[in-house]
C-alpha positions in Angstrom: -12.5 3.5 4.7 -13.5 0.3 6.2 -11.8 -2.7 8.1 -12.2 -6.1 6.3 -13.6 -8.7 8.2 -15.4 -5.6 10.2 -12.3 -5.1 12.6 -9.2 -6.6 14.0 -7.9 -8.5 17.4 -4.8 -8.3 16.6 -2.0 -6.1 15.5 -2.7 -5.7 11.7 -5.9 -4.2 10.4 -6.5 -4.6 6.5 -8.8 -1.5 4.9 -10.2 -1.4 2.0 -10.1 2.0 0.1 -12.4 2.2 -2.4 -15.0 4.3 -1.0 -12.0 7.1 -1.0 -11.6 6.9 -4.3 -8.2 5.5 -4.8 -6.3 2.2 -4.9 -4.0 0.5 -2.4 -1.1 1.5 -4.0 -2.0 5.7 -4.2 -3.1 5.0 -0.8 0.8 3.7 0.0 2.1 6.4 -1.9 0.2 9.4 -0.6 0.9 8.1 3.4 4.8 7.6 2.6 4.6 11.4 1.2 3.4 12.4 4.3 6.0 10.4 6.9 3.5 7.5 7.0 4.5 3.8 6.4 2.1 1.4 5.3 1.8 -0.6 2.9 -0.8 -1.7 -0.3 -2.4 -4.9 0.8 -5.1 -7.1 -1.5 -8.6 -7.4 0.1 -10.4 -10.8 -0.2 -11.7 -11.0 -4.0 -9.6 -7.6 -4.9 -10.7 -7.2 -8.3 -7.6 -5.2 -8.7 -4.0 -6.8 -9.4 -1.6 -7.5 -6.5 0.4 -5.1 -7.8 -2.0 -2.1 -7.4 -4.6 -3.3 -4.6 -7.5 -2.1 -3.3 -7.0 -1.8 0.7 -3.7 -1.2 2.6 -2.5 -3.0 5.3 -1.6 -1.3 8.8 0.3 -2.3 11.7 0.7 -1.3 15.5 3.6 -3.2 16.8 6.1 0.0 16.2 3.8 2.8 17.7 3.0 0.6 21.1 6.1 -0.1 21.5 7.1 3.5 21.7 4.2 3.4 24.2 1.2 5.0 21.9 -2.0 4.0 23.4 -6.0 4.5 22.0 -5.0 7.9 22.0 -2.8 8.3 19.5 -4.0 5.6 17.5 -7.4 7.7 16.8 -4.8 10.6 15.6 -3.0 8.4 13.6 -6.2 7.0 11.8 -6.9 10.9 11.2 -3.8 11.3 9.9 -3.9 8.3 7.3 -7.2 9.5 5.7 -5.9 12.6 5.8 -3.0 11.8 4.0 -4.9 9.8 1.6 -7.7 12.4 0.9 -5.2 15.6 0.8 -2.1 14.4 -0.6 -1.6 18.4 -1.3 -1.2 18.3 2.7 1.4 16.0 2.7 4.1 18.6 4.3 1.9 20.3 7.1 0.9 16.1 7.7 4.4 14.7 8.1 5.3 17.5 10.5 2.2 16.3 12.3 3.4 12.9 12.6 7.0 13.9 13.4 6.0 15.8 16.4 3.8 12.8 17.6 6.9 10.5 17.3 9.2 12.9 19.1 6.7 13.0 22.1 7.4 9.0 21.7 10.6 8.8 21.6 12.0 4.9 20.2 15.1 5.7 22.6 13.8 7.6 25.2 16.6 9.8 27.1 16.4 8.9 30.6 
C-alpha cells in the first residue's frame, strides 16, 4: 500500500491498493469483516469506477480522541493490511482491534 500524494498532514490519509491486489471496495469489505471501518475512496485518475475504487480512505479523528497516539496507529496500519491480505483472519483480527479499543475506552470510567 501506498499514501497518495506520498503522505498526509492532516487527519485523512487516502491509499491506494493496487499493489495488494484488490480494489477499494474488497479493501472496505475485508476491514469491516474484521471490526475495521473505512471506507473505498477514488485515487486521482482511478481507472476504476467510483463505485469500486482503487484506494480507501482512512481517518484518525475517532482513535485520537480516545487518546491513541503513534503507537497505536502503527498497530492499526498492521491490522488494516492485515485485514486486507487475510480476510480468512478476519475473526482472530476483530478481536485484536476490540481489545485495543477497550484499553481506549470512548467513555472512560472514572
Amino acid at each position: 500500500m501506498r499514501a497518495v500524494s506520498g503522505g498526509t498532514q492532516t487527519h485523512l490519509a487516502l491509499i491506494d491498493v493496487r499493489a495488494l491486489g484488490v480494489t477499494g471496495k474488497e479493501a472496505d469489505e475485508r476491514c469491516g469483516a474484521a471490526g475495521i471501518t473505512l471506507n473505498k475512496n477514488s485515487i486521482p485518475y482511478d481507472p476504476l469506477a467510483p463505485s469500486v475504487t482503487s484506494g480507501i480512505r482512512v481517518g484518525t479523528p475517532s482513535v485520537t480522541t480516545q487518546g491513541m497516539g503513534t503507537k497505536e496507529m502503527k498497530t492499526i496500519a498492521s491490522l488494516i493490511s492485515r485485514a486486507i491480505t487475510k480476510p480468512e483472519s478476519a475473526k482472530e483480527i476483530s478481536a485484536e482491534v476490540a481489545q485495543l479499543c477497550k484499553a481506549f475506552p470512548v467513555y472512560p470510567e472514572n
